[in-house]
C-alpha positions as CSV (number, residue, x, y, z in Angstrom):
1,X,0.0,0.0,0.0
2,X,1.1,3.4,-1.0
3,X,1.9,5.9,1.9
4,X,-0.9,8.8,1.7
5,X,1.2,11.7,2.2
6,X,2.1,13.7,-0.7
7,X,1.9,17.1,-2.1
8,X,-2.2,16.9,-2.6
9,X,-2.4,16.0,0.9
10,X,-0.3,19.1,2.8
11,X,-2.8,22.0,2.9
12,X,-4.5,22.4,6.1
13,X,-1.4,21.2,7.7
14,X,1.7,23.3,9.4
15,X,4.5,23.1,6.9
16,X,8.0,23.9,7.6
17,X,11.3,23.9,4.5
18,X,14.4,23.1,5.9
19,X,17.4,24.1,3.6
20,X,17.0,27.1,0.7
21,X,18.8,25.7,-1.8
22,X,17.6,24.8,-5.5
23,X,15.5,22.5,-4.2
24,X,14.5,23.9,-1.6
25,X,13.3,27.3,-3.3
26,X,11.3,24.2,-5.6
27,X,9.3,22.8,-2.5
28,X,8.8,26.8,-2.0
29,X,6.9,27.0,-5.2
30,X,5.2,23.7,-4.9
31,X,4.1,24.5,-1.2
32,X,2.5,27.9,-2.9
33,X,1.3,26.7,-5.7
34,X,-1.0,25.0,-2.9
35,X,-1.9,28.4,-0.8
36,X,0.5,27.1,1.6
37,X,3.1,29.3,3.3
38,X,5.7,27.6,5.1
39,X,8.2,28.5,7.8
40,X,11.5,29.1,5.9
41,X,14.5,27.6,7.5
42,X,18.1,27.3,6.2
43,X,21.7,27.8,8.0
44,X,23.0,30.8,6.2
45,X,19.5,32.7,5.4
46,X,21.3,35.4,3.9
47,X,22.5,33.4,0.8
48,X,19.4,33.2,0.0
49,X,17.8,34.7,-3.0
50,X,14.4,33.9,-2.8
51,X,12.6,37.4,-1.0
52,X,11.1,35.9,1.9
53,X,12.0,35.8,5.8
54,X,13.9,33.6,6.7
55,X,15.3,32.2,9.7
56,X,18.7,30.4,10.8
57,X,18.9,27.0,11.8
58,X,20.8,27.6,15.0
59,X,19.4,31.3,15.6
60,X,15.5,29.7,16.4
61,X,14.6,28.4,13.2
62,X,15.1,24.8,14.8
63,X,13.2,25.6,17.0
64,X,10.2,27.0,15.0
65,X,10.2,24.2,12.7
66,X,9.9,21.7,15.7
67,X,6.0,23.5,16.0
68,X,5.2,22.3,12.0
69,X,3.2,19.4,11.7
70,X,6.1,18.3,8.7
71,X,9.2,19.3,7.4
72,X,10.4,19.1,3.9
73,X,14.1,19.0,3.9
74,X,16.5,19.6,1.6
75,X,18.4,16.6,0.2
76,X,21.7,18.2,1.7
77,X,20.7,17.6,5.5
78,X,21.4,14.5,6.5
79,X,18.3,12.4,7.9
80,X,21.2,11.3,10.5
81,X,22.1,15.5,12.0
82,X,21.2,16.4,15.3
83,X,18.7,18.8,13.8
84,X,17.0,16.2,12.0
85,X,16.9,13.6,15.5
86,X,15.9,17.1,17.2
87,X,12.7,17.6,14.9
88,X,12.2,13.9,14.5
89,X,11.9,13.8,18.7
90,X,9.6,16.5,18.9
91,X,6.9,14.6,16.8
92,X,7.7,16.2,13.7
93,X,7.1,14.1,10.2
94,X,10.0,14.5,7.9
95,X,9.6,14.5,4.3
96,X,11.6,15.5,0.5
97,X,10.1,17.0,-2.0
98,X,10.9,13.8,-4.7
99,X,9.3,11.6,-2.4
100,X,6.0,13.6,-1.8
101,X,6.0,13.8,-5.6
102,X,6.4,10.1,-6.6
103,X,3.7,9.0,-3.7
104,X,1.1,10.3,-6.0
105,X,2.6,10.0,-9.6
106,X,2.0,7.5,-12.5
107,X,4.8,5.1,-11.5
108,X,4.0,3.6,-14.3
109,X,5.5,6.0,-16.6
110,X,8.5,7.2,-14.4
111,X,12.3,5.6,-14.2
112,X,14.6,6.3,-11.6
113,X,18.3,6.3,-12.0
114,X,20.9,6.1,-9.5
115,X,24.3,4.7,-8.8
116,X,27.7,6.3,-7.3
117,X,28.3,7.5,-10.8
118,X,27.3,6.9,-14.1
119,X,23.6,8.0,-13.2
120,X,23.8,11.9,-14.9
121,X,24.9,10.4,-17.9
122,X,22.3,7.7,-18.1
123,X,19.6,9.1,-16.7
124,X,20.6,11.6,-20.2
125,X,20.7,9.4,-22.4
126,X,17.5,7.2,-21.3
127,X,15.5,11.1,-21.1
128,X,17.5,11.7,-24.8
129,X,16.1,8.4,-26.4
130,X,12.7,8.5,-25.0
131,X,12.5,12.2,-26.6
132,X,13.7,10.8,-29.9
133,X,11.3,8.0,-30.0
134,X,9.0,10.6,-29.9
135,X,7.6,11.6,-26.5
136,X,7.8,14.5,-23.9
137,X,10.0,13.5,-21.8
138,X,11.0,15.0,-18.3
139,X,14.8,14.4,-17.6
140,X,14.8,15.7,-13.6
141,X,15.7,15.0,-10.4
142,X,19.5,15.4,-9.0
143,X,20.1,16.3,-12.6
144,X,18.2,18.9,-14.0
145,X,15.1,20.0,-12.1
146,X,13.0,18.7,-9.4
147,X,9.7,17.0,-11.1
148,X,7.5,18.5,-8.9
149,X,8.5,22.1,-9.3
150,X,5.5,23.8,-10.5
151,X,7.6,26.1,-13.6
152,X,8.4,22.8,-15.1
153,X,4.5,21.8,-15.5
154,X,3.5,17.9,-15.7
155,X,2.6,18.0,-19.4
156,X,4.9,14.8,-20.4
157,X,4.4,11.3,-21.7
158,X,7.2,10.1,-19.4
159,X,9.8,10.8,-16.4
160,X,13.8,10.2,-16.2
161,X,15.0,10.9,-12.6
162,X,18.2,11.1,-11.1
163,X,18.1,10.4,-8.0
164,X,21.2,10.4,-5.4
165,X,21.8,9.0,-1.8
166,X,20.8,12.0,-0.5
167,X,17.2,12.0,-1.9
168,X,16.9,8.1,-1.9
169,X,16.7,8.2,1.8
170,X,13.4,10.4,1.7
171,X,11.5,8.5,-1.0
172,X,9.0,6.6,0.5
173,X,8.2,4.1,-2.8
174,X,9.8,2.5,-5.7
175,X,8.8,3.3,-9.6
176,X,8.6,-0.5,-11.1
177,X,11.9,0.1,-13.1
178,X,15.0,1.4,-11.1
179,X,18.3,1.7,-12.8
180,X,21.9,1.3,-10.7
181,X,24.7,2.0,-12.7
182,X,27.3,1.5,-10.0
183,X,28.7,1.4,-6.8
184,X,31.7,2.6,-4.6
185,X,32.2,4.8,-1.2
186,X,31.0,7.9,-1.3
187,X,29.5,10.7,0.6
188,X,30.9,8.9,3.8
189,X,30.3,12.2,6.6
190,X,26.9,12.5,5.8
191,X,26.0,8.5,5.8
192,X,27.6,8.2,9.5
193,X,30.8,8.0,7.7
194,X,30.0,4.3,6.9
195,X,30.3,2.7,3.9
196,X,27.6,-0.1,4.7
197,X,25.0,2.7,5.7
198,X,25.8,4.6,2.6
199,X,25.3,1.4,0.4
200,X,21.8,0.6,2.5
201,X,20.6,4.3,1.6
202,X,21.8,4.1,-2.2
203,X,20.2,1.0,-2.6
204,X,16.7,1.7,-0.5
205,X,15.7,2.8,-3.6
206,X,15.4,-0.7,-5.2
207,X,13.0,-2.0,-2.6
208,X,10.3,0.5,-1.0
209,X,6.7,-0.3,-2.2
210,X,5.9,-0.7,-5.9
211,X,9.9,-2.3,-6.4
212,X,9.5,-4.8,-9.1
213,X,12.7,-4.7,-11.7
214,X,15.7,-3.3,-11.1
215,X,18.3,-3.0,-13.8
216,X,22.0,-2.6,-12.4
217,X,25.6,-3.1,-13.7
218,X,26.8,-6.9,-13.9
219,X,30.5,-5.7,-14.1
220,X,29.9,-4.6,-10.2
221,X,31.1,-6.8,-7.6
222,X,29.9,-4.8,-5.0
223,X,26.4,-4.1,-6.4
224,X,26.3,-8.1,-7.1
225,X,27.4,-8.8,-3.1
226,X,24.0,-6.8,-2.0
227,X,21.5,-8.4,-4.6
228,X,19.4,-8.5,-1.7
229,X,19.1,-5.1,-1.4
230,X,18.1,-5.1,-5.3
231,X,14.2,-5.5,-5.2
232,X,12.6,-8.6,-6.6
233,X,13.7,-9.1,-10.0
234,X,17.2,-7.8,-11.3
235,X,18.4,-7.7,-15.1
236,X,22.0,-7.3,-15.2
237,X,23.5,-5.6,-17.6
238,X,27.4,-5.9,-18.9
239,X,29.9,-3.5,-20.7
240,X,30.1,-6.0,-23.3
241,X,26.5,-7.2,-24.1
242,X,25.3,-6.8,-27.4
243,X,28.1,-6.3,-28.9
244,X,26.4,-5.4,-32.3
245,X,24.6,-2.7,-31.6
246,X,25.0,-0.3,-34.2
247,X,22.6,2.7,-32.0
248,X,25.6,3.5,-29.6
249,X,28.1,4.7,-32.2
250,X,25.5,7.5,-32.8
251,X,25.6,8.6,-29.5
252,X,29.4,8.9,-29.4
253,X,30.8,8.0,-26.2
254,X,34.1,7.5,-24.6
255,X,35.1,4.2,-22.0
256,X,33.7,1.2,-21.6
257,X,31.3,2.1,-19.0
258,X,29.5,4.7,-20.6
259,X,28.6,1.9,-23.5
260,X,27.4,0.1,-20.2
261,X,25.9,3.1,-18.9
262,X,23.8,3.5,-22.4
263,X,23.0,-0.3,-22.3
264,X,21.3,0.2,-18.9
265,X,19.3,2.9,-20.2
266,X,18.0,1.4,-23.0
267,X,17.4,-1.8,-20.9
268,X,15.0,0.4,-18.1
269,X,13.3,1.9,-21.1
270,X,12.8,-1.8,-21.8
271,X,11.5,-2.5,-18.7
272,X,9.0,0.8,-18.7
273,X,7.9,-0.6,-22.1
274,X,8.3,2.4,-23.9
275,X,7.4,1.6,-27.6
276,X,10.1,1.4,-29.9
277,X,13.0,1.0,-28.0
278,X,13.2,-2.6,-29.5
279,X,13.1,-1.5,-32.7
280,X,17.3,-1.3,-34.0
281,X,16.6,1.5,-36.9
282,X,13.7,3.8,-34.3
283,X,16.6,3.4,-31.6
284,X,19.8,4.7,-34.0
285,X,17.5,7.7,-35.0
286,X,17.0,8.0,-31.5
287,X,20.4,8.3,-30.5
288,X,21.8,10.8,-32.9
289,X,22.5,14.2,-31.6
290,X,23.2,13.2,-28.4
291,X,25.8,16.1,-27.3
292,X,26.9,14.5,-23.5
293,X,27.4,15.8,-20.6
294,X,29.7,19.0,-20.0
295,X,32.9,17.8,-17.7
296,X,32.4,13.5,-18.2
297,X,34.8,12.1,-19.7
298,X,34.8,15.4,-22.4
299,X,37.5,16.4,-24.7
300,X,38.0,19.8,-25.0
301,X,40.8,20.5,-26.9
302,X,43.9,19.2,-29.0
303,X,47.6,20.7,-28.4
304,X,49.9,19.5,-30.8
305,X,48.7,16.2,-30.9
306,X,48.1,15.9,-27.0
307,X,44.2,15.7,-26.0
308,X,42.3,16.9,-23.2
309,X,39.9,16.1,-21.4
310,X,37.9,17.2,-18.9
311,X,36.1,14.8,-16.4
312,X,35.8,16.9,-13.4
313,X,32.8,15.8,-12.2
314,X,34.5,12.6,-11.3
315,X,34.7,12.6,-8.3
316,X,35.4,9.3,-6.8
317,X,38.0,6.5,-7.7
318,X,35.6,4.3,-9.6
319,X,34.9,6.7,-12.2
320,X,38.3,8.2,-12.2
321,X,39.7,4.5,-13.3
322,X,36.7,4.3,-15.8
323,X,38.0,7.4,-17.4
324,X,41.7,6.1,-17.2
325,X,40.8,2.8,-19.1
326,X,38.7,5.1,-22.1
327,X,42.2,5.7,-23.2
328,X,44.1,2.0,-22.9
329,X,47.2,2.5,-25.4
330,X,48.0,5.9,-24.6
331,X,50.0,7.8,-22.2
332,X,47.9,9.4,-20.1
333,X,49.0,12.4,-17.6
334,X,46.4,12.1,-14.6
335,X,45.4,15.1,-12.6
336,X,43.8,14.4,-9.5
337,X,43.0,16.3,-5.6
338,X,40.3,18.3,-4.4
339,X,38.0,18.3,-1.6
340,X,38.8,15.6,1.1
341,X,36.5,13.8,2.0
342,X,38.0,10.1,3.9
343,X,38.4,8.4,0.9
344,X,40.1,5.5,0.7
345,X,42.8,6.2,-2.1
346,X,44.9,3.1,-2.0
347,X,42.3,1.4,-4.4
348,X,43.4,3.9,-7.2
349,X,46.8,2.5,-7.1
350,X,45.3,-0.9,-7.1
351,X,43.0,-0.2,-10.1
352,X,46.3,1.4,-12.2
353,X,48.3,-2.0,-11.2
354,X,47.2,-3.5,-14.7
355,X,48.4,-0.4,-16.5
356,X,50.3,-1.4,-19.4
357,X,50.4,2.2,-21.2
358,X,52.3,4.7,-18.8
359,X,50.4,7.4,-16.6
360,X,52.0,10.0,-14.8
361,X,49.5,11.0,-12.2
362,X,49.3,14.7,-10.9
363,X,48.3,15.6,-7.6
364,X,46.6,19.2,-6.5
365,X,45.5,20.7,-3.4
366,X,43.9,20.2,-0.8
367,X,44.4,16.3,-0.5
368,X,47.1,15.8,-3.0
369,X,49.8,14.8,-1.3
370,X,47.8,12.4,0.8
371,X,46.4,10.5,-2.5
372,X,49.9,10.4,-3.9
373,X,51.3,9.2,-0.5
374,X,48.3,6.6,-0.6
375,X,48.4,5.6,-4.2
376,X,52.5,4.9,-3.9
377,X,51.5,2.9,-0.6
378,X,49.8,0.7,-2.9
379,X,52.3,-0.4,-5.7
380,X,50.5,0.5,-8.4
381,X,54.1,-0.6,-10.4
382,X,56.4,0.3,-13.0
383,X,53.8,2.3,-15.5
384,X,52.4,4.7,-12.8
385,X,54.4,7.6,-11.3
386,X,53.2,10.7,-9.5
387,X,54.1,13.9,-8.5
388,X,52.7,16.9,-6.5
389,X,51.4,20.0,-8.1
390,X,50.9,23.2,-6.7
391,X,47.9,24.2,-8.2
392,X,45.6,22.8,-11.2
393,X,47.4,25.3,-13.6
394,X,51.0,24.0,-13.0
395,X,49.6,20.3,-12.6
396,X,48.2,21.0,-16.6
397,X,51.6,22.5,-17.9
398,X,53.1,19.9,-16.4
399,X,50.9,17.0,-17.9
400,X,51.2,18.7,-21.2
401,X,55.0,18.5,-21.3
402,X,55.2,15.1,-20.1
403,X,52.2,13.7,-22.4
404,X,53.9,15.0,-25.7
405,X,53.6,14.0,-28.4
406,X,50.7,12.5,-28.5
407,X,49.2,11.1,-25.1
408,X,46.3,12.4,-23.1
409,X,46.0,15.2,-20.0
410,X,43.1,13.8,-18.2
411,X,41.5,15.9,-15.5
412,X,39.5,13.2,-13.6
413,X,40.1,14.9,-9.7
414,X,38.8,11.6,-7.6
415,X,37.7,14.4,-5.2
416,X,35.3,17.1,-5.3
417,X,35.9,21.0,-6.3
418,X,34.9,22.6,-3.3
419,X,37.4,24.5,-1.0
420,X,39.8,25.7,-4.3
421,X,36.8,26.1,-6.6
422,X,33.2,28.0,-6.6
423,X,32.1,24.7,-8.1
424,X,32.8,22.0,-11.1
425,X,32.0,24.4,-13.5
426,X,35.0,26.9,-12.4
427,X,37.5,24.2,-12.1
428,X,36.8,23.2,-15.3
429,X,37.0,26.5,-16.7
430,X,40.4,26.8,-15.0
431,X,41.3,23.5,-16.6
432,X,40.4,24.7,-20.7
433,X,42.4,27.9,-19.4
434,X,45.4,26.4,-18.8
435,X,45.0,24.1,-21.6
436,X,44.9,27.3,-24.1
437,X,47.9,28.9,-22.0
438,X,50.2,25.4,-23.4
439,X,49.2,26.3,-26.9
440,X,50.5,29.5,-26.5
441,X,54.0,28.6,-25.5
């Protein structure tokens, strides 16, 4: 049985927002859109942008949201802070704003997408082949925008979602089709800084009310270790299946994973039954024009025969390695360092072991030196060498020199931007900078 409360059922009740960010300024709307004014709560209130009061979390808001019947949170606070235990205590019902929405939607026609990475891109291309198949097609969630935000209308034959760890802790049921492209520690601080509890909240996803078919990456040993956390039927789905299908040369992708990553969408879009997904010559019409995602596994530029390419939104070992192997015959100069956040480098240095081609991997700031320190801890032999960089400018120049002639400078952090960086989108700016500074000299 489906849980009753979602967006239909809030007015007459005491609503509070926790968090003002861009989805909390979407609950905002939706809560309006219902004649319902909520108490506005966020940590730095004057960030905000959206030309309302509101109050800070430690400055009384807490404590005003702890008289609201429920609170909608924000994806960002962790269902596990002492201001969530606080409200939870005082008899307060906490809620997300994907969660009220898919407790009254058409399950039928919506997908949801999620893995440690790999889930932007395939949540893309699933939205991108449903469109060219014909339909209106939503592509929303942690990519995109929330479906439930009322400037985005629900005028559309079917949904795409991305949906993270964050937000999979709040949903309350399970579309029939859920995609998992993949699986590695991540996000540890705000899972209790436990892998097993991160891997229990990615995965809830699978297996809340209405779970029937979930479609998730055979080449993963530790998505294939939890198949009981899968939901009752699983396809698996392999870099290497079909290897004939002409469709996925139209939608130009680099590395073996994103094939995979493309085979799972097609394969939910399977399972949702859109029509003509089966069909080989609807599907290659489908897939042309597909333009990727800005910062995965994108190259940007050539330098006298050198490449680059900017992944920078991968932020995590696993995809890091995936981006390494796109390129298995060439030398590739690796940048990597951002944001710590307690991961566990020594499995880079593992993953390069094989490396026949050499890499010299680049370390920036902030935790730079400890992923070198980690990576050399770990053997990763002969092939692999690394050195610290000051800064992602001199780690470029650097790459560039040492990849000439004709090898690769591959910006694929294996941490976040944030502490150095505004965001992604700046470091990656900084990145095609630097890269136009080497053909200068």
């Amino acid at each position: 049985m489906r849980p009753t409360l979602c967006w239909s059922e809030l007015p007459g009740r005491t609503v509070g927002i926790l968090g003002l960010g861009r989805e909390g300024e979407a609950n905002l709307r939706a809560c309006r859109a219902r004649g319902i004014e909520p108490v506005l709560v966020d940590d730095t209130p004057e960030a905000t942008t959206i030309g309302a009061a509101v109050l800070a979390t430690a400055a009384g808001g807490l404590d005003a949201l702890a008289g609201c019947d429920i609170v909608i949170k924000t994806p960002g606070v962790s269902p596990y802070s002492p201001a969530v235990e606080k409200l939870l205590g005082a008899g307060v019902q906490i809620v997300g704003g994907l969660g009220l929405w898919l407790a009254e939607a058409d399950l039928t026609r919506v997908v949801c997408v999620t893995g440690t990475k790999g889930k932007s891109t395939t949540t893309e291309i699933a939205g991108h082949l449903v469109r060219g198949l014909g339909y209106r097609c939503l592509v929303g969630g942690n990519i995109g925008v929330p479906p439930y935000d009322p400037a985005v209308g629900d005028d559309y034959d079917y949904w795409v979602i991305e949906v993270s760890s964050y937000q999979a802790v709040d949903v309350p049921v399970t579309p029939p089709v859920v995609g998992v492209t993949s699986l590695h520690p991540d996000h540890l601080p705000w899972h209790r800084g436990d892998p097993a509890v991160y891997y229990r909240d990615k995965l809830s996803l699978c297996t809340h009310p209405g779970a029937d078919l979930t479609v998730a990456s055979g080449d993963s040993a530790l998505i294939k270790d939890r198949r009981d956390l899968l939901g009752p039927r699983v396809r698996w789905v392999h870099a290497t299946d079909d290897p004939a299908a002409a469709w996925l040369a139209s939608l130009r992708l680099l590395g073996a994973h994103n094939r995979r990553n493309a085979l799972i969408a097609r394969a939910v879009l399977q399972g949702l039954g859109v029509s003509g997904v089966d069909d080989p010559a609807a599907l290659r019409r489908a897939a042309a024009g597909f333009a990727g995602l800005d910062s995965r596994l994108q190259i940007i530029g050539d330098v006298a025969g050198v490449t680059f390419v900017d992944d920078n939104l991968s932020t995590n070992v696993l995809p890091t390695l995936a981006a390494v192997e796109a390129f298995p015959n060439r030398r590739v100069a690796l940048i990597v360092g951002g944001q710590d956040r307690g991961i566990d480098y020594r499995a880079l240095g593992e993953g390069l072991r094989s490396r026949s081609a050499d890499i010299r991997v680049l370390t920036i700031p902030d935790n730079g030196p400890h992923i070198r320190a980690m990576l050399e801890a770990a053997d990763p032999g002969p092939a692999v060498t690394a050195q610290d960089t000051p800064d992602l400018g001199e780690a470029v120049r650097a790459g560039y020199e040492w990849a000439r002639p004709d090898g690769v400078v591959l910006l694929s952090p294996a941490a976040a931007s944030f502490g150095r960086f505004r965001d992604y989108r700046q470091r990656g700016a900084v990145f095609a900078a630097a890269m136009k500074s080497c053909a200068q000299t």
